[in-house]
N, C-alpha and C positions, 0 to 999 in steps of 0.2 A: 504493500500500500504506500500511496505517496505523502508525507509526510508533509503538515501547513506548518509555515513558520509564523511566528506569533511576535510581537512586537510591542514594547511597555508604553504606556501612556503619561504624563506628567505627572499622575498620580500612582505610578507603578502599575498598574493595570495591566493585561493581557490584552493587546488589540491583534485581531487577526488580520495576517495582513491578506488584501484582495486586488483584483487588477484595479479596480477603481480607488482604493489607495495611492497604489504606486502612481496609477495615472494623474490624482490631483497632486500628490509629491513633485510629479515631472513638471506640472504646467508651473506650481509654486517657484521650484527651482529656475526657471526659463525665466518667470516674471522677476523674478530677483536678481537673477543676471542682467538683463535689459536694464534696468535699473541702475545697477550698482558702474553697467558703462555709459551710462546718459549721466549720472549728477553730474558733473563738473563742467564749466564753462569751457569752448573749445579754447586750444590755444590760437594767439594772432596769427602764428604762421598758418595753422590749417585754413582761418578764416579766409587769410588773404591769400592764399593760394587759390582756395576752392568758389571767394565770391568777388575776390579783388581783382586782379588777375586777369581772369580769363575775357572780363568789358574790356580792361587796358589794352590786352591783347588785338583785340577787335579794333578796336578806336587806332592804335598805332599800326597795326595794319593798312586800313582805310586810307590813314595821311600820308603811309607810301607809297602807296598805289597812287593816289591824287597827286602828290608832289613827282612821280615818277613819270606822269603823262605829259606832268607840262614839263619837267627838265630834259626829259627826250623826247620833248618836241612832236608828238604824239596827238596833241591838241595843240595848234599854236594861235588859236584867236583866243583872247581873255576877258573876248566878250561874248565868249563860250561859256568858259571852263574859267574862272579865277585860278591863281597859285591859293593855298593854304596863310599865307603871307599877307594875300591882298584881304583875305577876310577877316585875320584875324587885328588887320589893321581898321577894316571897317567896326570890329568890336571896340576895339580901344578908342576909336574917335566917339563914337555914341557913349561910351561909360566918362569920358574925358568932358564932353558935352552934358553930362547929367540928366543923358534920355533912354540909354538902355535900362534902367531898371523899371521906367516908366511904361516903356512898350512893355513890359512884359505885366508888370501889377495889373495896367488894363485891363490887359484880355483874361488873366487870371482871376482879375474880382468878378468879372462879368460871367466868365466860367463857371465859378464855384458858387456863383449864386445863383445863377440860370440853372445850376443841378440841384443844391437844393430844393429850391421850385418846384421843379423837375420830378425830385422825389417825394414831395410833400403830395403831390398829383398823383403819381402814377403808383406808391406804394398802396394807398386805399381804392385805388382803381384795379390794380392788379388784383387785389382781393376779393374784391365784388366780381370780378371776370370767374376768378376759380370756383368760386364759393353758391353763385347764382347760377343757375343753368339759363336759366332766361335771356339772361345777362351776358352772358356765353355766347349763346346762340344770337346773339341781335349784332355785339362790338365787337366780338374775337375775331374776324376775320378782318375788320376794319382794322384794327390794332395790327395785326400782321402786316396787311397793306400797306399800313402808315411806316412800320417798321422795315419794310423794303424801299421807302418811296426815299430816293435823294434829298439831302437836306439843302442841298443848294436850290430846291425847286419852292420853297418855304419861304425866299429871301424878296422875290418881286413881289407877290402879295402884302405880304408883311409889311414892305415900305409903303403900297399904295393903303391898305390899312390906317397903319400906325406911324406912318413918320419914319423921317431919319432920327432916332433918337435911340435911348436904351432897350424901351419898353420892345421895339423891333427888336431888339438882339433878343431880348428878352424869350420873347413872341417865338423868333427861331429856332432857340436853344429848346423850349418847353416840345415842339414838333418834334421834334428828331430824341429828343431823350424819354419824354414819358412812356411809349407804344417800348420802346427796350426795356426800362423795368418793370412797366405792368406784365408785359410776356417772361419774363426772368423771374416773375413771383410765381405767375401761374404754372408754369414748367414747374417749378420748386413743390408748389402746392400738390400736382397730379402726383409728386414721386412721395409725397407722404403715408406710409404704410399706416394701412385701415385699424389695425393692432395697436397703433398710436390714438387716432379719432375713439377707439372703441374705448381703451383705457381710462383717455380724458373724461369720457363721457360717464363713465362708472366713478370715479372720482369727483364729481360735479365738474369739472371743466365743461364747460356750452356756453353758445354765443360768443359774445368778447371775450371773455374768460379762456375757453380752451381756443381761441383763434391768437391770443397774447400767447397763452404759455405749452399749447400743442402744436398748432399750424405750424406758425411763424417761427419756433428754433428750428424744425422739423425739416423745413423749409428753405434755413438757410443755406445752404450751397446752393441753388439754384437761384435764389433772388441775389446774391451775393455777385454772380456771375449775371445778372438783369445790371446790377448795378454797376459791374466794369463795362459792360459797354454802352451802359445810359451814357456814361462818364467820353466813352471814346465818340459817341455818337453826340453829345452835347459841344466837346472839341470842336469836332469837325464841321459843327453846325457854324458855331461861332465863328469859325475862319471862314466859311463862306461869307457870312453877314458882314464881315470886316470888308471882308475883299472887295466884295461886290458896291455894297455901300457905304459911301465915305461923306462925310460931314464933318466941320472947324468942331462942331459943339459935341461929337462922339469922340473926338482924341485920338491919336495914334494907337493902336494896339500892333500886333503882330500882324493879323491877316493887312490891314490896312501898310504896314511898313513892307511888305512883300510885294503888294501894289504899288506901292511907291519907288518902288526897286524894280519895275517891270517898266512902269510908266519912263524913269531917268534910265535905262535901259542901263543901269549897275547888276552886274553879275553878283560881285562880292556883297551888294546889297539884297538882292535876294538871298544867297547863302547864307547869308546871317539871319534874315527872317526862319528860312526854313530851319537852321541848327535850331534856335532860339523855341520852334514850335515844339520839333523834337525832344528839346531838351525838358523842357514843361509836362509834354504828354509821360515821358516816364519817370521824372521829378514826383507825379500825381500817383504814378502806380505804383512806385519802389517806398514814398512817404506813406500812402493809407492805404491801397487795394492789397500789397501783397503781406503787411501787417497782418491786416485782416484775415485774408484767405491762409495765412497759416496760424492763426488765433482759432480758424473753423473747424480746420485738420487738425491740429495737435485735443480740440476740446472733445471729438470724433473717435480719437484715439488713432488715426490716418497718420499722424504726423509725430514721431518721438522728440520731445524736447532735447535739442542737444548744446 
């Protein structure tokens, strides 16, 4: 006969051991390990190896390539192709001048409040889409629509509307960004498992109540992801607005200094627009979206804190 071996308990006790023992022993052990190699902060080098690094990389690549077109002569109009040289002379002279940080705040405060907006709209709009079948079936497809539709096409009404003024930028941004997080919620919403709704609902969670603290966590990587491209869709809204429509009383922004750089037919001046647009749109992703989206994962258990 095969022999059980037997195992003491804190209290001396006889426990017999089983595979379901051994098995919760193994998972224990595993979860203690993972643990015990996450506490500690990485060190700099790994950091900048693994997040420093590899942009720098990229970025000095880029500027040899560019500086190698024009020093072999590759590209020889510069009213093509600037040098690296000539733009980054047109930076200096606008920060020397006391207007580069003004292009950029413009279009930035007009941004981040036109998304606001944006979200204060389309969060309780997306939820009435998921949540109402009615509701559903009358604006879900318009919502989609709208989310295919260009946002540069949002910019001639707009002005015949509203003016050359903010409320137009305004007016633009809310087009092109609301129809992206109402659809990012509701995606979020469909993937919410019924075993959650059911739970809340045993619990007394209903109505506001389980839509605050069932739906809506439930929910968020999908709305999370409504809201990074509300965000790139509100951008892009804005540069058109800028572009297109220019006025003394709206001020320089970015899209507007691109146009002005198209219009004086400066290379180096568009290049600096477009870095400067660039440099903002992932300024926004690296500062709050990608925070975020690993604040989502790691609470998910997706993402090990390291």
């Amino acid at each position: 006969m095969a022999s059980t071996e037997t195992k003491a308990d804190a209290a001396g006790r006889p426990v017999k051991d089983s595979p379901g023992n051994d098995m919760a022993g193994l998972e224990a052990g595993l979860d203690a390990l993972e643990t015990t190699a996450h506490t500690g902060r990485p060190a700099f080098r790994q950091t900048f190896v693994e997040k420093i690094l590899p942009p720098l990389v990229a970025i000095a690549l880029v500027l040899v390539v560019w500086q190698a077109l024009i020093s072999f002569k590759v590209v020889t109009d510069p009213s093509k192709l600037p040098s690296p040289s000539d733009v980054w002379g047109e930076v200096k002279d606008a920060w020397l001048q006391g207007t580069l940080l003004g292009y950029i705040w413009t279009s930035v405060s007009r941004g981040l409040l036109g998304f606001l907006f944006a979200l204060a709209i389309g969060t309780p709009l997306g939820l009435l889409v998921a949540r109402v079948k009615f509701v559903r079936a009358a604006i879900g497809p318009i919502l989609s629509g709208l989310q295919s539709l260009p946002s540069v096409a949002w910019v001639p009404p707009a002005v015949i509307w509203l003016g050359l003024n903010n409320s137009m930028m305004f007016a633009v941004i809310l087009l092109g960004a609301v129809p992206s997080i109402a659809n990012g919620l509701v995606s979020g919403v469909d993937q919410v498992s019924p075993l959650f709704l059911r739970a809340g609902r045993t619990m007394g969670a209903t109505g506001l109540r389980g839509t605050w603290h069932i739906v809506m966590p439930a929910a968020l990587p999908g709305y999370l992801a409504g809201l990074k491209q509300g965000w790139a869709f509100s951008w892009r809204s804005l540069m058109a607005a800028e572009i297109i429509a220019s006025s003394p009383d709206l001020g320089i922004g970015l899209g507007q200094l691109l146009e002005n750089g198209r219009t004086a037919s400066s290379m180096s001046m568009v290049f600096l627009a477009i870095f400067l647009i660039l440099f903002v749109g992932i300024a926004i992703d690296l500062l709050i979206f990608s925070p975020l989206e690993r604040w989502v994962l790691r609470s998910r258990g997706l993402l090990v804190k390291s």
